[in-house]
LUMLO-486363 format. One record per residue (C-alpha): x, y, z; residue in one letter. Coordinates in pm, whole numbers. Each point is the difference from the previous one (the first is absolute). Layout:
<pt <X Y Z> "A">,
...
end
This chain:
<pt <1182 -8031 -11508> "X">,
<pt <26 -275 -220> "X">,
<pt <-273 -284 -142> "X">,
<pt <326 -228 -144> "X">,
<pt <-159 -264 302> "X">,
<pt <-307 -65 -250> "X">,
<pt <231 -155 -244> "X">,
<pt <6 -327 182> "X">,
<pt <-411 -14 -82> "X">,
<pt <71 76 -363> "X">,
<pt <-6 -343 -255> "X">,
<pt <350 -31 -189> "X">,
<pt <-37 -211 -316> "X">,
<pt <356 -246 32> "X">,
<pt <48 -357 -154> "X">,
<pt <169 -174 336> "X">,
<pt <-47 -280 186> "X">,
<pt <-301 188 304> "X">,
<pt <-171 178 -266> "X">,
<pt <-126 -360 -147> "X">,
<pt <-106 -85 304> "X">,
<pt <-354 -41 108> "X">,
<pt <-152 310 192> "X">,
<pt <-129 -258 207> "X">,
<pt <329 -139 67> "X">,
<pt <151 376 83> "X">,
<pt <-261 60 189> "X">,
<pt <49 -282 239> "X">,
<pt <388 94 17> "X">,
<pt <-145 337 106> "X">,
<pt <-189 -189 294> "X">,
<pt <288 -197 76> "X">,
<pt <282 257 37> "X">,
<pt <-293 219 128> "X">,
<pt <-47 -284 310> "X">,
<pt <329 -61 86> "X">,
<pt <98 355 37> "X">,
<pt <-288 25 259> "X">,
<pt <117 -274 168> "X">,
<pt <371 136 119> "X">,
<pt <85 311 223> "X">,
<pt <405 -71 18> "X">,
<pt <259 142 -305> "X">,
<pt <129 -315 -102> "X">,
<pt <-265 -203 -61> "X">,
<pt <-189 350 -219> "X">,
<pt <316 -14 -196> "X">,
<pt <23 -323 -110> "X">,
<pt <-400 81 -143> "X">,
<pt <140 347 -116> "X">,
<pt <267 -196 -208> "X">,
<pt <-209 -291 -140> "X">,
<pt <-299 261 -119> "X">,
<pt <273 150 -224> "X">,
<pt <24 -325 -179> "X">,
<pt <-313 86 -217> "X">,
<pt <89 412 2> "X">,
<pt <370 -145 -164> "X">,
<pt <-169 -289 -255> "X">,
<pt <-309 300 -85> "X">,
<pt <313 227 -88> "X">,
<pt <-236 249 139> "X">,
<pt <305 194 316> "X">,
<pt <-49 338 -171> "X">,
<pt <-388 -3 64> "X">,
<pt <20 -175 351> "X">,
<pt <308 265 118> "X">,
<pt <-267 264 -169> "X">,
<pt <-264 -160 302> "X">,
<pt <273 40 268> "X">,
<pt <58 338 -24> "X">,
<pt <-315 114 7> "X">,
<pt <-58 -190 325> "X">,
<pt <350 207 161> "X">,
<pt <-222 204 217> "X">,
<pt <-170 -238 121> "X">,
<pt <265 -213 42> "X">,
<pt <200 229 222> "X">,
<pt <-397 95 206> "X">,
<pt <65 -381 62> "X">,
<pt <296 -23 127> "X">,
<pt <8 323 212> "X">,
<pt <-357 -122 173> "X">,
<pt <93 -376 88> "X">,
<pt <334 108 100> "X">,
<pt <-152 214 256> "X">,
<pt <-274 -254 107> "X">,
<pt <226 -342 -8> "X">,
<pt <352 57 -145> "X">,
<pt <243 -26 -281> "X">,
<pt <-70 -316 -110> "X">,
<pt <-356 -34 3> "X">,
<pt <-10 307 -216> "X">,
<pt <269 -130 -243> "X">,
<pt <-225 -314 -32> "X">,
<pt <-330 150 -44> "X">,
<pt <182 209 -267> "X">,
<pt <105 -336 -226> "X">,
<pt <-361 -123 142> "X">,
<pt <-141 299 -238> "X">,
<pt <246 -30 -242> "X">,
<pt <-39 -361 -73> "X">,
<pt <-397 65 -17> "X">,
<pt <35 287 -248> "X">,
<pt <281 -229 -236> "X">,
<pt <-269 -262 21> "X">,
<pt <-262 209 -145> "X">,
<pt <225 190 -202> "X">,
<pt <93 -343 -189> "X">,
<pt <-361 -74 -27> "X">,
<pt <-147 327 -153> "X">,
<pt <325 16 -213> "X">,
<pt <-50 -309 -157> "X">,
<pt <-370 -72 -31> "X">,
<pt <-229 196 -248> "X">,
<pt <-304 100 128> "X">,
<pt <-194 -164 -298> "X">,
<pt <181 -333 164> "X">,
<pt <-59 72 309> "X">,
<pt <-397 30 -39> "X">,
<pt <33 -323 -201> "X">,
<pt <137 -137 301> "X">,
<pt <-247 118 279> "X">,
<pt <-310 -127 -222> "X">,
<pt <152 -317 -28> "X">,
<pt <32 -42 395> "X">,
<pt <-370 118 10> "X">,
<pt <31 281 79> "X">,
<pt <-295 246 -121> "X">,
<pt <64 183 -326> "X">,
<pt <-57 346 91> "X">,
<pt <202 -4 282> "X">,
<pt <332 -147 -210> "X">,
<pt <-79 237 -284> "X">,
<pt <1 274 279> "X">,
<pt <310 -113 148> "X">,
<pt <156 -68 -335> "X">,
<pt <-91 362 -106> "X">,
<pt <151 158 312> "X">,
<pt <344 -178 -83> "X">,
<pt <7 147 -307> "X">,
<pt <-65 353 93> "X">,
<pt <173 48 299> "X">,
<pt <313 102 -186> "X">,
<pt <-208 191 -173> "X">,
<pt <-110 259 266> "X">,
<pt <320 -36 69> "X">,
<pt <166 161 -271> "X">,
<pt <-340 227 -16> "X">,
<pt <104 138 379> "X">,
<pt <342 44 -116> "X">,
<pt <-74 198 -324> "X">,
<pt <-229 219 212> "X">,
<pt <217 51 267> "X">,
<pt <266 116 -283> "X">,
<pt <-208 239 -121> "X">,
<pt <-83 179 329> "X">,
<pt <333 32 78> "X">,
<pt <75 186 -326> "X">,
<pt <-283 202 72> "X">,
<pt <132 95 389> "X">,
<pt <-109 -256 180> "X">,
<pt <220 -86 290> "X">,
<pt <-106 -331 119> "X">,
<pt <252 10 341> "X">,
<pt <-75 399 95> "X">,
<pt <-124 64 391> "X">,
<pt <-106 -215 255> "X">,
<pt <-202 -325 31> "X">,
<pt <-348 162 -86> "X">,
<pt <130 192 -329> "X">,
<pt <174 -302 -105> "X">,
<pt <-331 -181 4> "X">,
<pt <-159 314 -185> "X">,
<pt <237 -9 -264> "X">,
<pt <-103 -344 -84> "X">,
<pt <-340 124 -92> "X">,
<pt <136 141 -394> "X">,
<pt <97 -361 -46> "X">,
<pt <-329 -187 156> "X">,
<pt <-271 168 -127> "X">,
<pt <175 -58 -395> "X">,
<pt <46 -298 47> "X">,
<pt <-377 -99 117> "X">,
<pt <-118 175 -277> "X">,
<pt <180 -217 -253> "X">,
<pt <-41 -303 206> "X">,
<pt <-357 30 -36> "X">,
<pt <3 122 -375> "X">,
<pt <194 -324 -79> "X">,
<pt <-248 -262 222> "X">,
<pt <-306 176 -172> "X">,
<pt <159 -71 -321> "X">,
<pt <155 -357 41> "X">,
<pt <-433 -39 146> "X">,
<pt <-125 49 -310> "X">,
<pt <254 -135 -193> "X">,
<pt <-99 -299 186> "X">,
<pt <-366 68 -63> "X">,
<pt <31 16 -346> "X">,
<pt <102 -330 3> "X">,
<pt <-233 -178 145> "X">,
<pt <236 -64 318> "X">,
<pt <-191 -269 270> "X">,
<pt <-192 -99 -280> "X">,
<pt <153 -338 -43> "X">,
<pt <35 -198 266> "X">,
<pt <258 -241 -63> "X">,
<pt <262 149 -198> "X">,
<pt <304 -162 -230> "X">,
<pt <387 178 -81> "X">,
<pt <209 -64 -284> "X">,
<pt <238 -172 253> "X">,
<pt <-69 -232 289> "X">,
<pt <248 -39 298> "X">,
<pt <83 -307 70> "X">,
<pt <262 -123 260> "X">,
<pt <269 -108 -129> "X">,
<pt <293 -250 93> "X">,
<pt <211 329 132> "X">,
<pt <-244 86 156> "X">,
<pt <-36 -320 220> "X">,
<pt <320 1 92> "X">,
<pt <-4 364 127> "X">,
<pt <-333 -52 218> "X">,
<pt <212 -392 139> "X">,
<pt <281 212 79> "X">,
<pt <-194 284 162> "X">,
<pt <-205 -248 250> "X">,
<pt <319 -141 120> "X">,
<pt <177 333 53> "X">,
<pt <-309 101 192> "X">,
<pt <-61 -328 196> "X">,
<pt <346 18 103> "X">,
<pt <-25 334 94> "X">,
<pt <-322 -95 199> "X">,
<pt <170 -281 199> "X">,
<pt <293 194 115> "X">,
<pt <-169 253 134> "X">,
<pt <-230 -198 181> "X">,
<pt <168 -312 69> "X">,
<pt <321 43 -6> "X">,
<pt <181 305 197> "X">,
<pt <226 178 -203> "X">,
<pt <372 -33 -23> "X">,
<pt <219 239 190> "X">,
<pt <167 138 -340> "X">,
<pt <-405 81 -110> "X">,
<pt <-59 208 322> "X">,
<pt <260 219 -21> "X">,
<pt <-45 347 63> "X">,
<pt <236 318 -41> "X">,
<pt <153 72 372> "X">,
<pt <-109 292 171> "X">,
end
């Protein structure tokens, strides 16, 4: 059992060209490849999205933490493939596998590049209410947290006798409970103490609030947002207007 997946959510501070970008901007490439990844059930055309949202994992220089993602997804992964091979075939389960793994590089490349501080910025500037982005922004940041928590908990078990995989379904769902119950009780130790950390200072208190640095869209950040609305218009108007070419629906033979 490994929580390696939870790296994807987990900020990493780099100086390249999609960590200057505007959340805002990521976010809408997150929408984008998001979309068009909905929009296809055939191989080729999943691919092609696949290989294009690896643009931003390669320029982020960020592979390590978005393999990290992958593999913690195997499981599921395989569940996938097994099920829609058995209720459709090969090839819609090899396509709804790159569906899932272009919509978990897409957030991998946004959580990997955006700090949470940035991305609250962000959400109150598209109106969104306050306490929901400082909610949202305070989840990002400690969901790698509980991560590494469960993982340090789960060590210790084991080196106390704990065997996570012993008997059937039932005691495998039993064993879990050493690992749950810890880990609520520090959960809620650390929200009672982040709540009055945030009492003490006066938090909701002043309405309209100011940071030490304002995002702004940028000229890089135009272009990015130009280029995503063509990708996805294109994308838009070949799959509804314009059937697909012969080399885009091809399928493994069975």
């Amino acid at each position: 059992m490994s929580y390696t997946m939870f790296s994807a959510f987990e900020f990493k501070r780099k100086d390249t060209y999609i960590h200057k970008l505007d959340p805002r901007t990521k976010m809408f490439m997150t929408i984008v490849f998001m979309t068009v990844a909905l929009l296809f059930t055939t191989i080729i055309p999943l691919l092609i999205t696949f290989i294009i949202t690896l643009i931003p994992i390669l320029l982020a220089k960020s592979v390590e933490e978005w393999l990290n993602s992958l593999k913690g997804t195997t499981i599921l992964l395989v569940f996938i493939l097994v099920i829609n091979s058995f209720i459709r075939d090969l090839n819609f389960a090899l396509a709804m596998i790159l569906r899932l793994i272009v919509l978990i590089t897409a957030f991998s490349v946004f959580f990997l590049t955006t700090h949470p501080d940035d991305l609250a910025q962000a959400l109150i500037q598209m109106k969104v209410p306050f306490d929901f982005a400082f909610a949202l922004s305070m989840a990002t940041r400690y969901v790698p947290t509980l991560a590494r928590e469960a993982q340090t908990i789960m060590d210790a078990q084991m080196s106390r006798g704990l065997e996570l995989q012993k008997g059937g379904l039932t005691q495998k769902i039993r064993n879990l409970i050493p690992l749950i119950i810890p880990l609520i009780v520090n959960s809620v130790r650390r929200a009672l103490s982040i709540a009055e950390s945030l009492e003490s200072r006066a938090f909701g208190a002043i309405k309209k609030r100011t940071y030490l640095y304002q995002l702004k869209l940028k000229k890089n950040d135009f272009i990015f947002i130009i280029f995503l609305t063509l990708y996805l218009l294109l994308m838009i108007y070949i799959k509804i207007y314009s059937p697909l070419a012969s080399w885009m629906e091809w399928k493994f033979p069975l």
